[in-house]
Each structure stands twice: as structure tokens, then as C-alpha cells.
MARBA-3410 file (N, C-alpha, C, O; in Angstrom, 1 decimal):
79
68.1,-23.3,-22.7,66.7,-23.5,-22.5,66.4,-22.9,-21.1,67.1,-23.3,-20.1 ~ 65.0,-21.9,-20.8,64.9,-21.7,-19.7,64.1,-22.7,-19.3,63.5,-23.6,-19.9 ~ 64.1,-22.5,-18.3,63.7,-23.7,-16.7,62.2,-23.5,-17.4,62.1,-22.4,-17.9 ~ 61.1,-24.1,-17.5,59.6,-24.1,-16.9,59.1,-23.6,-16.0,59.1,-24.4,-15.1 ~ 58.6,-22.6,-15.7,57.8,-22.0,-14.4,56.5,-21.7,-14.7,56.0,-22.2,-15.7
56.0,-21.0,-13.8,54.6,-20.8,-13.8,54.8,-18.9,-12.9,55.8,-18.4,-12.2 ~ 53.6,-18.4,-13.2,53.2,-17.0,-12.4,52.3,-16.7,-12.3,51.6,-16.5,-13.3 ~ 51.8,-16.6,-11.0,50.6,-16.3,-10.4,50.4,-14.8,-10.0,51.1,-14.2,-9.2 ~ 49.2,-14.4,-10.6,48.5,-13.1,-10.0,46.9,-13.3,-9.5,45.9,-13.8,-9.9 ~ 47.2,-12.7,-8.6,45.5,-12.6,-7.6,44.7,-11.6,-8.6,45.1,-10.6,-9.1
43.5,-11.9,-8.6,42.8,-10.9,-9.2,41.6,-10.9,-8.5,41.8,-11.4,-7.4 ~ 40.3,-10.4,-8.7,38.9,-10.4,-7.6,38.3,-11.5,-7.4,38.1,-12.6,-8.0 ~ 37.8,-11.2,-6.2,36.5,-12.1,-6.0,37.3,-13.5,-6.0,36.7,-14.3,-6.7 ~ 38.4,-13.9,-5.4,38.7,-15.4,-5.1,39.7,-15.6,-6.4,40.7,-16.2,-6.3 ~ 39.4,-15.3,-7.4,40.2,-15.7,-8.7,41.6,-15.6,-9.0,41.9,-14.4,-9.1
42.4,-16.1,-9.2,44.0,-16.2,-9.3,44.1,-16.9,-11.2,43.8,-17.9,-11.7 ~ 44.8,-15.7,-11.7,45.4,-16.1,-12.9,46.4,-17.0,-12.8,46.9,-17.3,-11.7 ~ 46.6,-17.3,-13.9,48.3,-18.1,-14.0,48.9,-18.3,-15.2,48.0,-18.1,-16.0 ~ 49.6,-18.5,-15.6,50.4,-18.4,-16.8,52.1,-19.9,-16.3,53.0,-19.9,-15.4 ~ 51.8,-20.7,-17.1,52.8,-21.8,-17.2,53.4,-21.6,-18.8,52.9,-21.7,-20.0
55.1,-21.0,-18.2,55.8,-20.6,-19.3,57.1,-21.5,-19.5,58.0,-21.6,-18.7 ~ 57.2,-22.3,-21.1,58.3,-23.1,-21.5,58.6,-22.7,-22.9,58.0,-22.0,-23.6 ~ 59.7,-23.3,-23.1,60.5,-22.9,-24.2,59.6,-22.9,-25.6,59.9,-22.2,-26.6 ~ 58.6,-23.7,-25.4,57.5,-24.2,-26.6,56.3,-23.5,-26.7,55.5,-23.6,-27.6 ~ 56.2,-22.8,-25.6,54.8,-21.4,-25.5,53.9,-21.2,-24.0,54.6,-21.4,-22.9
52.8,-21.0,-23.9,52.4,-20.5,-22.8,51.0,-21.5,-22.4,50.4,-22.1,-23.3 ~ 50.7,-21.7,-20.9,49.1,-22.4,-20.8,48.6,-21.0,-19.9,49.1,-20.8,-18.7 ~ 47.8,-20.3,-20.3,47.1,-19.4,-19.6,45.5,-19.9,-18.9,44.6,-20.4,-19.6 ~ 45.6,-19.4,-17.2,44.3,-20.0,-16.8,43.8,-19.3,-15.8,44.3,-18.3,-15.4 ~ 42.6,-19.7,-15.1,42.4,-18.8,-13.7,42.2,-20.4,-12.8,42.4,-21.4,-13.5
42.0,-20.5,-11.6,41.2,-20.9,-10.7,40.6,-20.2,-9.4,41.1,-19.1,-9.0 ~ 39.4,-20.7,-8.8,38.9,-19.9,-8.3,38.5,-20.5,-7.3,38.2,-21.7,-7.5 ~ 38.4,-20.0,-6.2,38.2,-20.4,-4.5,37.1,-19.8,-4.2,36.4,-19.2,-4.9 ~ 36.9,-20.1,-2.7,35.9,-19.7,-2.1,35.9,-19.5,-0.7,36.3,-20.3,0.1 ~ 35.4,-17.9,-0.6,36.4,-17.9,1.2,35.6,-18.4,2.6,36.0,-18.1,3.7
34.5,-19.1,2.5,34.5,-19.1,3.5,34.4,-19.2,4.5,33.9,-20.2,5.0 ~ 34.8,-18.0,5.2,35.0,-17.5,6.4,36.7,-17.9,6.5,37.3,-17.8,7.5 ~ 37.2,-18.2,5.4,38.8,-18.4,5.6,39.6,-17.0,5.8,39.1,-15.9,5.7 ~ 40.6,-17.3,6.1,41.8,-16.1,6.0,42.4,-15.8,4.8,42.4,-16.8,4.2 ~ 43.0,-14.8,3.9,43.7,-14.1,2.9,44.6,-15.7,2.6,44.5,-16.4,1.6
45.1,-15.9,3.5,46.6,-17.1,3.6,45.8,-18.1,3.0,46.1,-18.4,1.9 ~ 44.9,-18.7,3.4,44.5,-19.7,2.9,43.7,-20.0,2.3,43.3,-21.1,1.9 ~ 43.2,-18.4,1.7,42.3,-18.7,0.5,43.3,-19.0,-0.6,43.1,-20.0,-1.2 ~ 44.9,-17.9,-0.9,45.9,-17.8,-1.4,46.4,-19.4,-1.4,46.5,-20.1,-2.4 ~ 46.8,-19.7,-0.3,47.6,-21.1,-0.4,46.5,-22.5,-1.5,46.7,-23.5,-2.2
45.3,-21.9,-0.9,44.3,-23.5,-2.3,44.7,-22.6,-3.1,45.7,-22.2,-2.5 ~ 44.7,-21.9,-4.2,45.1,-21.4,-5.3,46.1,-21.7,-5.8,46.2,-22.1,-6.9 ~ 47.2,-21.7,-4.7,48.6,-21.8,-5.2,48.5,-23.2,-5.3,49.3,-23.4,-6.3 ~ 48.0,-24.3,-4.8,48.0,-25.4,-4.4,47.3,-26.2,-5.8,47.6,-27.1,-6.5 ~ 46.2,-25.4,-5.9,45.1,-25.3,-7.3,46.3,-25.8,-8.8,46.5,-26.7,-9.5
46.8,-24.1,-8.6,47.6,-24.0,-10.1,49.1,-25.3,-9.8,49.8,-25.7,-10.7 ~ 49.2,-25.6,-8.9,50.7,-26.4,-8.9,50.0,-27.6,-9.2,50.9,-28.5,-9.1 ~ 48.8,-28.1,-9.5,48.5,-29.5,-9.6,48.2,-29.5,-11.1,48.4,-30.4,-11.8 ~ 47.7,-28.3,-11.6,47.5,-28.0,-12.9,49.0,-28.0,-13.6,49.2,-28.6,-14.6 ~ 49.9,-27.2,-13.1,51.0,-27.0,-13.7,51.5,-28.4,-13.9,51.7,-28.8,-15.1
51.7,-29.1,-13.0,52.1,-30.4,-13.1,51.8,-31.6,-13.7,52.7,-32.5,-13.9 ~ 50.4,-31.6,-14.1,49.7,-32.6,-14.8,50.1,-32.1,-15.9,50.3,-33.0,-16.7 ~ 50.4,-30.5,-16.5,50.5,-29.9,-18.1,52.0,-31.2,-18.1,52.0,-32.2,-18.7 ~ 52.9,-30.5,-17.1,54.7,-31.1,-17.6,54.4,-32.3,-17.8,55.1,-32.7,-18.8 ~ 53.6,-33.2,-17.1,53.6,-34.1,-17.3,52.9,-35.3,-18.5,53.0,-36.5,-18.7
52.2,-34.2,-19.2,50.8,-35.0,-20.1,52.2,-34.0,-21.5,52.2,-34.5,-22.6 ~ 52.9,-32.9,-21.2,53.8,-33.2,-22.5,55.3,-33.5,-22.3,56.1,-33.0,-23.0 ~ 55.6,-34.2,-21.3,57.2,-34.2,-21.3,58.1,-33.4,-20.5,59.3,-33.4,-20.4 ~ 57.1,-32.4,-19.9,58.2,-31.1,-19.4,58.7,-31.5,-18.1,57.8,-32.1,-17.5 ~ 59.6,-31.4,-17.6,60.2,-31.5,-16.0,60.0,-29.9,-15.5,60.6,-29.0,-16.1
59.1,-29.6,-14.4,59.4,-28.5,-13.6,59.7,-28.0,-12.9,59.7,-26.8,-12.5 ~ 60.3,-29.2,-12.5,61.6,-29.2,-10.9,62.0,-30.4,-10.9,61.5,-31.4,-11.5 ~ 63.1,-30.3,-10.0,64.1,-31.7,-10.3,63.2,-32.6,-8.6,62.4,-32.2,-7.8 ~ 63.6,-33.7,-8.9,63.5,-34.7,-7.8,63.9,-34.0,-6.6,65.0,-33.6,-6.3 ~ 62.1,-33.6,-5.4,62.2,-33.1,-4.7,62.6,-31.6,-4.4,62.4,-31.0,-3.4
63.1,-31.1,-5.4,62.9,-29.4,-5.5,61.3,-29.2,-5.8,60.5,-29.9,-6.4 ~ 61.2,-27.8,-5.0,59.5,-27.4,-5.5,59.7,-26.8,-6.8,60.8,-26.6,-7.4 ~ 58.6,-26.6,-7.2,58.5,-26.2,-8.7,58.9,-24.4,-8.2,59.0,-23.8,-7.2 ~ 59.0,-23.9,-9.9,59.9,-22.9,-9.5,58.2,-21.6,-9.8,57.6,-21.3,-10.9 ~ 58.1,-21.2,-8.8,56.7,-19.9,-9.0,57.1,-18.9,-8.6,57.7,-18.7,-7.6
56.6,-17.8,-9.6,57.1,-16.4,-9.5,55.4,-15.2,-9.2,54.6,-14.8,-10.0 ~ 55.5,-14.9,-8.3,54.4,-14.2,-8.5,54.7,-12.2,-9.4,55.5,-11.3,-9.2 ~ 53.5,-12.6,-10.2,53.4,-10.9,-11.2,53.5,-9.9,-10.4,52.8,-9.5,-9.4 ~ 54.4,-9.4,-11.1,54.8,-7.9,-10.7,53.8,-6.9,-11.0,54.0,-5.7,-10.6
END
């Protein structure tokens, strides 16, 4: 069985896809920010911050573990 992850791609205007991938199929989503006056970094980090709370409530509301006790969850950003 592979591990549970997630991957994130930036797309326009503040919006970040994501895709949470397990052995049982896929949760495909966006979230979306707002800059501002923020920096690239920190518009990026709520996003990432966004989808890891999403990701986590999914493992959680069906059984999945996404990382072990105290490892971060495992995120791959799209090539």
C-alpha cells in the first residue's frame, strides 16, 4: 500500500489545486487566498496550511493515517 499524500499546484489569481491520493481513490480541490499586500511566501504558506487541514480532516473522517505520530504529512508539489 502506498503511503497517502497530497499535491499541490499553484494556479492564478491566489488559487492552489490539490489532489489527496490513497489506495481507495482521489479528493480533488482548490483553495483560495488573498494577497493582501502579502508576499509570494505567505500567500503560498495559507494555501499550503489551507489544504493540510483539509487533507487531515479527509484521513481523518475515513480512517486514513497521513503521517505517523509527529512526522509532517508527506506533500509533493506538481511537476
Amino acid at each position: 500500500m502506498a503511503t497517502p499524500h497530497y499535491v499541490v499546484r499553484r494556479s492564478r489569481s491566489g488559487r492552489f489545486n490539490f489532489t489527496v491520493i490513497t489506495d481507495d481513490g482521489r479528493l480533488t480541490g482548490s483553495v483560495s487566498t488573498e494577497p493582501n499586500g502579502r508576499t509570494g511566501t505567505e500567500i503560498e504558506q495559507e494555501a499550503r496550511d489551507k489544504i493540510r487541514a483539509i487533507a487531515e480532516s479527509f484521513a481523518t473522517a475515513t480512517g486514513l493515517k497521513l503521517a505517523e505520530e509527529g512526522v509532517p504529512c508527506i506533500e509533493q508539489e506538481a511537476g
